[in-house]
N, C-alpha and C positions, 0 to 999 in steps of 0.2 A: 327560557332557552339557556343552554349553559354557556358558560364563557370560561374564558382560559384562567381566569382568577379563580372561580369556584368548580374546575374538573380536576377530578381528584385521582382519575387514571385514563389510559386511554386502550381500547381493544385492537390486537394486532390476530393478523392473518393465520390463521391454525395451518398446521403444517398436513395436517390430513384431520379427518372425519373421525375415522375409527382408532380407534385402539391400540389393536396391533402395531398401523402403521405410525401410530403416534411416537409407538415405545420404536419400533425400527428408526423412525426419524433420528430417536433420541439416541438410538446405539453409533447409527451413521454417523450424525453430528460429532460424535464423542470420539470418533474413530480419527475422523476428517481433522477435530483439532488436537490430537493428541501426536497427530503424524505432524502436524504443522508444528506443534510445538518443537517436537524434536529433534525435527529437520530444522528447522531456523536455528534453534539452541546450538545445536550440533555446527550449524556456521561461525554463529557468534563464536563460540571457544575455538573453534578452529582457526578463524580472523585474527583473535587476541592472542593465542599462544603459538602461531606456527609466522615466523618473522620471515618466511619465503613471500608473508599474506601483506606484509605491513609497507602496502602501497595506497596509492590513493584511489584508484580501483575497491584494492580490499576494505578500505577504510567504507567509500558510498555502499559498498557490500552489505556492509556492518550494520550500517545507515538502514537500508532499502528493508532488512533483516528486520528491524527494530519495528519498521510500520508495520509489514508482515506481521505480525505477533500484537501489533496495536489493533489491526482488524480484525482477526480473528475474535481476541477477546473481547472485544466489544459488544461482536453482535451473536456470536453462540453460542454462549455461556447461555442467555437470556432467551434463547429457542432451544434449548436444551429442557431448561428448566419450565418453561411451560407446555414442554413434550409430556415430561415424567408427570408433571401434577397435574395437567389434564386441563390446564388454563389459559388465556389468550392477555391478558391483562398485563400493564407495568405504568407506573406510577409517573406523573406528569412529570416528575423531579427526574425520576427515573429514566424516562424519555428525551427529558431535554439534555442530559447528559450522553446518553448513550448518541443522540441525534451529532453532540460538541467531538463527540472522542472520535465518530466515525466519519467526518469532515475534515477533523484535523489529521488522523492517519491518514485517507487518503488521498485528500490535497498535498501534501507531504511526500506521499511515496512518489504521486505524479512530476514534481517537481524536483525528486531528487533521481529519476530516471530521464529528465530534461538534463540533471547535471551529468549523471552517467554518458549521457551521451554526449555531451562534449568533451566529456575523459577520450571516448572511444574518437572524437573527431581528431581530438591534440597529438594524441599516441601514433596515428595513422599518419593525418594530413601535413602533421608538424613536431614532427619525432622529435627532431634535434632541440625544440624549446618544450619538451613534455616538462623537465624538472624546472624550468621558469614559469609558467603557466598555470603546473599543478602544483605550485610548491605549500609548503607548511600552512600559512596564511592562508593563499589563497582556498584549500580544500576546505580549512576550516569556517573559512566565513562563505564559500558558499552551503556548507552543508546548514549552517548555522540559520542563511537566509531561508534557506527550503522550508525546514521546522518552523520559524517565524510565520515565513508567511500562511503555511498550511494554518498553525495557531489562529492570525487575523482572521482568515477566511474559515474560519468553523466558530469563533466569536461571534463575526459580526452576522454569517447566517441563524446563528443560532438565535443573538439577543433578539432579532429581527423576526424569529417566525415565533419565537415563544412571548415576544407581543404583541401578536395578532388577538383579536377576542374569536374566540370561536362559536360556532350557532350548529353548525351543521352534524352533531353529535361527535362520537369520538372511537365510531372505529376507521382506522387508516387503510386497510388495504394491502397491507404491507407484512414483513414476520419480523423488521425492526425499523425505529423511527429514521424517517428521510423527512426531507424537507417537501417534495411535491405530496404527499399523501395529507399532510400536516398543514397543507395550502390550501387544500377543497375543502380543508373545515373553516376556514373562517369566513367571517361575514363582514369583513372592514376592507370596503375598495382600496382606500387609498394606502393601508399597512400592507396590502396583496400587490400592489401595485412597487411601493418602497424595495418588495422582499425580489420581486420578478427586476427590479432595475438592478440588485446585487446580482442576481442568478445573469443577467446579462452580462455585466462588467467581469465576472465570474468567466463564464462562456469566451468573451474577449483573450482572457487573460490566458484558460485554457488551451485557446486557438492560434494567440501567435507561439507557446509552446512549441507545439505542434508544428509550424510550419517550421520553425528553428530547428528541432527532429527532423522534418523530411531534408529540407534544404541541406543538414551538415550530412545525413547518410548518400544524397547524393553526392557529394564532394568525397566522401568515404568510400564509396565503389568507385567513381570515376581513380583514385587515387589508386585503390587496390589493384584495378582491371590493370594501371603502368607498373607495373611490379613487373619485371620479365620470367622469374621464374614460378613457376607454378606451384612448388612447395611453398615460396611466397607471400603467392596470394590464397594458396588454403590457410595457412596461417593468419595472414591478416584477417579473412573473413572467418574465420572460428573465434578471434577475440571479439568479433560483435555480433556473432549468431543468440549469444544467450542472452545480453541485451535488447538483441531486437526482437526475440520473441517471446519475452518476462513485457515488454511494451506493444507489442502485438493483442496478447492474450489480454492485456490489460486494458486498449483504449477497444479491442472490439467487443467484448462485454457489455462494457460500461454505454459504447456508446448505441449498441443495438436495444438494451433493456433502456435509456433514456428517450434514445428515435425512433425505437418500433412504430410503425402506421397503426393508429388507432382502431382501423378495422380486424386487427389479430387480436385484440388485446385481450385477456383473457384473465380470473384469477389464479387459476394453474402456470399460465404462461408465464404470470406476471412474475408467481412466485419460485417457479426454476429460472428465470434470466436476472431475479434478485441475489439467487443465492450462487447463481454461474456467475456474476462480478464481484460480490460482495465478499466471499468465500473460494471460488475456487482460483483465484490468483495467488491468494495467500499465501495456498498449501502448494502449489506447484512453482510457484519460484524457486526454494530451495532448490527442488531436482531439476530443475532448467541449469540454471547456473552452476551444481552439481556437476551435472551428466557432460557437461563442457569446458570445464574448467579443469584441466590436470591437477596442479597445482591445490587447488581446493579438494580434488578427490584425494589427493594425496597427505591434505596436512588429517584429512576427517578420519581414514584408514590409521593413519599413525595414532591420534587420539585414541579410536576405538581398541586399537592392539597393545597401547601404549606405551610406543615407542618414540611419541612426541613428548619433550621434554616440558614438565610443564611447572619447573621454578626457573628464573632468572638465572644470571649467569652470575649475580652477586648472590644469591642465594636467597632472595626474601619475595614473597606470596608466592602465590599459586600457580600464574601466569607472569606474564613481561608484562606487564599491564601498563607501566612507565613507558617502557619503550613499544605498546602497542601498534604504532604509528612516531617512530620516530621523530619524523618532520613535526607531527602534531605538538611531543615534548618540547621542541624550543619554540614553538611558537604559545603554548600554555603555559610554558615557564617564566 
């Protein structure tokens, strides 16, 4: 029987049967991350070079942006490439990497859309202390905890399932490595046991997020709704229309392809609600936050026609890159 010491790759989920639709997967895929790319890119410079952006909104922006581009490339480069070559395979080194990168981007984005959303609670519910609350420091070290902690929690699932021994062969299930797929092959109770008390404490950790979300957006309408005038409150709720539905699109993916009832379950299913959380949050952030955001439509517009200025006002690099975030400079100074 193999074990995880002597398996020397592991087989993932073909994206189709035939041919054709291997190479169509592969043109899709290509499409899907090259718009992603662009569109995130396209934010990133626009965040760093348009100082209308160099808030601490724009800044978790930048943040939110960075995971974006961290999931993407993680897991369809690697379904791309066993589209065109006509293979299902990738290397246990392989695997247990790609399994690190795509735990740590998106525990990461999860908790830096927890942070978002107390920008959008402070800005609302407690305007007059936004610049005490969000200031220099503080954006930085929570952006800093987000990263960190997504870090731990892609570490310690990873060191955890990748020493599991495995019996149960080595194909997953899957079109890239997860941690549940990579669980049914082992054969060590009490290491399957170890990795499900992470996944719990995990789940914990996820859940009082969440309630912190619901809890501060109800204090955010309640607050909106005493606004008397009605321009008012269209405005206040247009500043968290794109937040809450870049966290909409993201916990209802994730969480239907993890809780689906096991009587649908299906490998087709399995494998369009893999790639509707895995992939399509990615590429549609940008234009969410885009399509609602003046201000970002306007510095992105300037960039493309180039009319945003894009040296400093002492004259050196390319961008303000110093002054990207002001607050951030005296606080990294």
């Amino acid at each position: 029987m193999p074990n995880s010491s002597s398996m020397a790759q592991f087989l993932l989920l073909a994206l189709a049967d035939r041919r054709e639709l291997q190479l169509l997967h592969f043109w899709l895929f290509l499409a899907i991350s090259l718009a992603a790319l662009l569109a995130n890119g396209l934010i990133l410079s626009a965040v760093a070079c348009d100082h209308h952006l160099h808030t601490p909104m724009g800044f978790f922006l930048l943040n939110l942006s960075l995971t974006d581009l961290g999931c993407i490339c993680t897991t369809v480069p690697k379904a791309m490439h066993n589209s065109l070559q006509n293979t299902t395979t990738i290397s246990y080194m392989g695997c247990a990497a790609q399994l690190f990168f795509f735990l740590f981007f998106i525990s990461s984005e999860y908790f830096l859309l927890t942070i978002m959303c107390y920008d959008r609670y402070v800005a609302i519910c407690k305007p007059l202390h936004y610049g005490t609350l969000l200031g220099s420091r503080a954006c930085a070290h929570m952006a800093a905890a987000a990263w960190a902690t997504g870090f731990l929690n892609a570490l310690l699932h990873t060191a955890s399932t990748f020493s599991l021994p495995l019996c149960q062969g080595s194909a997953l299930g899957q079109f890239f490595c997860e941690v549940p797929p990579i669980l049914k092959l082992s054969c060590s109770h009490s290491g399957y046991l170890r990795e499900i008390g992470l996944i719990v404490v995990g789940v914990c950790l996820v859940f009082g997020c969440f309630v912190y979300i619901v809890f501060s957006y109800v204090q955010i309408f309640r607050a909106v709704l005493r606004i008397p005038s009605q321009q008012g409150r269209h405005k206040a709720f247009s500043t968290c229309l794109p937040h809450l539905a870049v966290l909409s699109l993201f916990l209802s993916t994730a969480t239907f392809s993890n809780l689906k009832p096991p009587s649908i379950s299906s490998p087709s299913l399995d494998l369009a609600l893999s790639v509707l959380y895995s992939v399509v949050p990615p590429s549609l952030n940008p234009l969410i936050y885009s399509l609602r955001n003046q201000e970002l439509k306007d510095a992105i517009r300037k960039m493309m026609t180039g009319s945003l200025p894009l040296r400093s006002q002492s004259g050196g690099g390319a961008c303000d890159c110093h002054g990207i975030f002001p607050f951030l400079s005296h606080t990294l100074g």
